[in-house]
ZAMARGU-4260 file (C-alpha; in steps of 0.2 Angstrom, whole numbers, plus 5000, padded with zeros to 4 digits):
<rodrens>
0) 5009/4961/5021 | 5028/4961/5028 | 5046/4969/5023 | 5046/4956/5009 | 5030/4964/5000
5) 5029/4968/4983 | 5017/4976/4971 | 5015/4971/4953 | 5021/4985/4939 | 5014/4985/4922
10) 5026/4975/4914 | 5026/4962/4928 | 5041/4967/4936 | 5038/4968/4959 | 5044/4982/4966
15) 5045/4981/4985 | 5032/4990/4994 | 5045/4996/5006 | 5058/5004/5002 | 5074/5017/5012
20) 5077/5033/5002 | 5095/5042/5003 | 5089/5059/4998 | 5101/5071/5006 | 5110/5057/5016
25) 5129/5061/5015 | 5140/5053/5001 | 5152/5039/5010 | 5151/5030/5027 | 5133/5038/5031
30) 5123/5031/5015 | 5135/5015/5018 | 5131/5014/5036 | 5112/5015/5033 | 5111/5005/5018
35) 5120/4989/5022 | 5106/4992/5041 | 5093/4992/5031 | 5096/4978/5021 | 5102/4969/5039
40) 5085/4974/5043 | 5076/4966/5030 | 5073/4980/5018 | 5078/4976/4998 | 5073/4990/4989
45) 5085/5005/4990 | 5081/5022/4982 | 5094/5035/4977 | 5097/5047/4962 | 5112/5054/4954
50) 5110/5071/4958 | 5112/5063/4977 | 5131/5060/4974 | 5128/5042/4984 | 5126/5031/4971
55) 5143/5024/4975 | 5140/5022/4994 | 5123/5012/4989 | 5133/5002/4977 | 5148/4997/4991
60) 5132/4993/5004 | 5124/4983/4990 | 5140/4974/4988 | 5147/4972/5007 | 5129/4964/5010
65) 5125/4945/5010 | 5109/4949/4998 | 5111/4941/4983 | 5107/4953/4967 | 5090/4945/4963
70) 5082/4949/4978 | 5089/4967/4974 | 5078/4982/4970 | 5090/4997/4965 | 5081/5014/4961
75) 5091/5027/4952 | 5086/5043/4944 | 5090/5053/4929 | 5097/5071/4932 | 5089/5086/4924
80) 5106/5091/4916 | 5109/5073/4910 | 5092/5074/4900 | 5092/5072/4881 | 5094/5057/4870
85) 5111/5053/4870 | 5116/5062/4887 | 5103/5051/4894 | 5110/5035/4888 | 5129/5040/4894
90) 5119/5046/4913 | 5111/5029/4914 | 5130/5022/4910 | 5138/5031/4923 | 5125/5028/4936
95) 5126/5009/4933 | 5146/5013/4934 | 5147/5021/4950 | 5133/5008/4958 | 5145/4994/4952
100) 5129/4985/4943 | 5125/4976/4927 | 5106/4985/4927 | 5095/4996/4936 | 5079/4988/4943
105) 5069/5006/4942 | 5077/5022/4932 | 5066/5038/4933 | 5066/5055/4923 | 5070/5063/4940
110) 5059/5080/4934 | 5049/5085/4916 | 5063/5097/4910 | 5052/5104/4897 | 5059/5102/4878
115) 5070/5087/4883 | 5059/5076/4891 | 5050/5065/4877 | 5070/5062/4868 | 5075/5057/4885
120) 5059/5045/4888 | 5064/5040/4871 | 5083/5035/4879 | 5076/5026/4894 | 5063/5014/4882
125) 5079/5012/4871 | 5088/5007/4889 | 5073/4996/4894 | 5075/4986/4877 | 5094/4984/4880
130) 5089/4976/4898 | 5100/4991/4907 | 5084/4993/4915 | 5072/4981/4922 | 5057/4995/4924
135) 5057/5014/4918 | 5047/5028/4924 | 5045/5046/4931 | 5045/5059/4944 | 5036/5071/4951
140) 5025/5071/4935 | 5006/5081/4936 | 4990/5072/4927 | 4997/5085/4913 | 5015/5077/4911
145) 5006/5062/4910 | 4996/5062/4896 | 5009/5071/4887 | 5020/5055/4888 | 5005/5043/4885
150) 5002/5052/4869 | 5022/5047/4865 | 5027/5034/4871 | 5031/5016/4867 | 5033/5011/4883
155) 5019/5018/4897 | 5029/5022/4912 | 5030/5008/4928 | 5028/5022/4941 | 5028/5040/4945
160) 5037/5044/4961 | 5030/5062/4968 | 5026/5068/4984 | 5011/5060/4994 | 5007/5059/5011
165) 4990/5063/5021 | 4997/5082/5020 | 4998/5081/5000 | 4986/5072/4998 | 4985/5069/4976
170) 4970/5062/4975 | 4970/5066/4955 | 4987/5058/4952 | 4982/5042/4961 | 4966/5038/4954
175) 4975/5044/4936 | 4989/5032/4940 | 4979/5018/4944 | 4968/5019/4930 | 4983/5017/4917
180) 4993/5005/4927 | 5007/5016/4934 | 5010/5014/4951 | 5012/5030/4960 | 5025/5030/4974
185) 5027/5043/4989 | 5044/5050/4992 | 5044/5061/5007 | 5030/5050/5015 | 5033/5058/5033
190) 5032/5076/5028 | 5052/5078/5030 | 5046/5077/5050 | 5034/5094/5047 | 5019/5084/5053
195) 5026/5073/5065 | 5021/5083/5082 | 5002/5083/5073 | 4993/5083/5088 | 4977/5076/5078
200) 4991/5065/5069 | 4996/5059/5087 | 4980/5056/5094 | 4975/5046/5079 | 4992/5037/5078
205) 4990/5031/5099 | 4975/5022/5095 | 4985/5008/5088 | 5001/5012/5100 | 5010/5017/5084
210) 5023/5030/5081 | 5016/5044/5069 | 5029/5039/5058 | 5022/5023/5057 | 5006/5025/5054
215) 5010/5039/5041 | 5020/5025/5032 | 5002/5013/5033 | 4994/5025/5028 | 5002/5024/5010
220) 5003/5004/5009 | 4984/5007/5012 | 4981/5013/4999 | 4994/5003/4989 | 5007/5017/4985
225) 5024/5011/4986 | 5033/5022/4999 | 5052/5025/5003 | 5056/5034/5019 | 5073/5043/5019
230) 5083/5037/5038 | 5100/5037/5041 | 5097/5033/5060 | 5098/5012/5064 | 5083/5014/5075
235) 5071/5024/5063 | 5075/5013/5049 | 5070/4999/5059 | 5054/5008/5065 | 5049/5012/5049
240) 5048/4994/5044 | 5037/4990/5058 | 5021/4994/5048 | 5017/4976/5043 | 5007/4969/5058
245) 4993/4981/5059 | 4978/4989/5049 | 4971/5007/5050 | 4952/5007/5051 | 4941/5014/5040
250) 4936/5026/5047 | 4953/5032/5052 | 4957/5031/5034 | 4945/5043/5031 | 4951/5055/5045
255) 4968/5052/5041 | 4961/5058/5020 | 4955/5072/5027 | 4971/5078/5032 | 4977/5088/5015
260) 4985/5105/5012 | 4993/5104/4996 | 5010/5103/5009 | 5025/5103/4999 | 5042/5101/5008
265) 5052/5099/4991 | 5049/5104/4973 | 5032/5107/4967 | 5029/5102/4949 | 5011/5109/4947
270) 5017/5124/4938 | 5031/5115/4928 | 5029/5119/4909
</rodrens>
């Protein structure tokens, strides 16, 4: 594997294995800044949401950079005020508005706001058959959201992006995921830095003269989850892309598996109606 890794979605579209996430990076010259570094660094697949309020930053990167579109994977999400069928349809509008793009390679129902979730999954298939969108899925869906939408749908959802890391370890979700085709993807891969001073994390991360960071990251291409670390830093976006020329051990694997305590530095959708 390298930076230029993909993984196969259900409907044949590659998503980079890779990617930098914006979540809470400032709207303006920080996401710019670290956008147009981590394409300069190799990265192609960029990762934001509306509710970030850098959607036009990314766009302005995406633009400023020599990358042409095609080797461009844009992620954007759909806001739980924005759900419904048509407010849906207008969000996904606006988006590709303030992104300055003719499509969306990923959008996502950012959260399963109960009651208008199936008309909005309804508005993204309508969006994915209009070729607004290259791949549609979800976020921070349970096994329960899930088969709710699997009962519904037309279109079975690319990906679920949630939580995962050693430290939320979903087990359930993952083996759920891959046995109808979605492809689950780890937002908040390095614990929002919680788990970083680890000392076991550490001692197991020295072993390959690796950054915890880095071996957090491999950790999830391991086990073929897609994984988008948030950076705004020139130096940690370009460590965090430094994962591709080493492979954990089993057995490390297993200790690193062992490592779960239901950790949840965000939202936790388990009780989510």
């Amino acid at each position: 594997m390298d930076l230029a890794s993909s993984f196969m979605l259900n409907n044949g579209v590659e998503i980079p294995a890779l990617g930098l996430g914006v979540f809470q990076a400032e709207p303006g010259q920080e996401t710019h800044d670290a956008v147009l570094h981590a394409l300069e660094t190799g990265y192609r697949h960029i990762d934001t949401a509306r509710v970030y309020r850098n959607e036009r930053a990314v766009g302005d990167a995406l633009r400023e950079s020599s990358v042409p579109r095609s080797e461009l994977f844009v992620t954007t999400k759909l806001w739980n005020g924005d759900q419904g069928f048509e407010k849906t349809l207008a969000a996904c509008d606006a988006s590709l508005n303030r992104l300055g793009l003719d499509f969306i390679d990923l959008y996502l129902i950012h959260w399963p706001v109960e009651e208008l979730r199936s008309e909005s999954w309804s508005a993204l298939e309508q969006l994915f058959e209009e070729g607004k969108c290259r791949a549609i899925g979800v976020s921070n869906y349970t096994v329960r959201h899930l088969e709710e939408l699997l009962t519904e749908c037309s279109v079975v959802p690319a990906v679920n992006q949630v939580e995962f890391s050693p430290y939320t370890f979903q087990t359930e979700l993952l083996d759920y995921c891959r046995s109808h085709s979605i492809q689950l993807e780890s937002y908040s891969p390095l614990t929002k830095g919680l788990k970083l001073d680890d000392p076991y994390l550490n001692k197991i991360s020295a072993n390959y003269s690796r950054t915890p960071a880095q071996l957090l990251l491999r950790w999830c291409l391991e086990l073929q989850v897609v994984t988008i670390p948030k950076s705004v830093t020139p130096a940690r976006i370009e460590e965090n892309a430094r994962v591709f020329d080493f492979e954990i051990a089993a057995e490390d694997m297993h200790k690193l598996n062992s490592l779960d305590q239901n950790l949840r530095t965000g939202w936790d959708p388990t009780d989510a109606p």
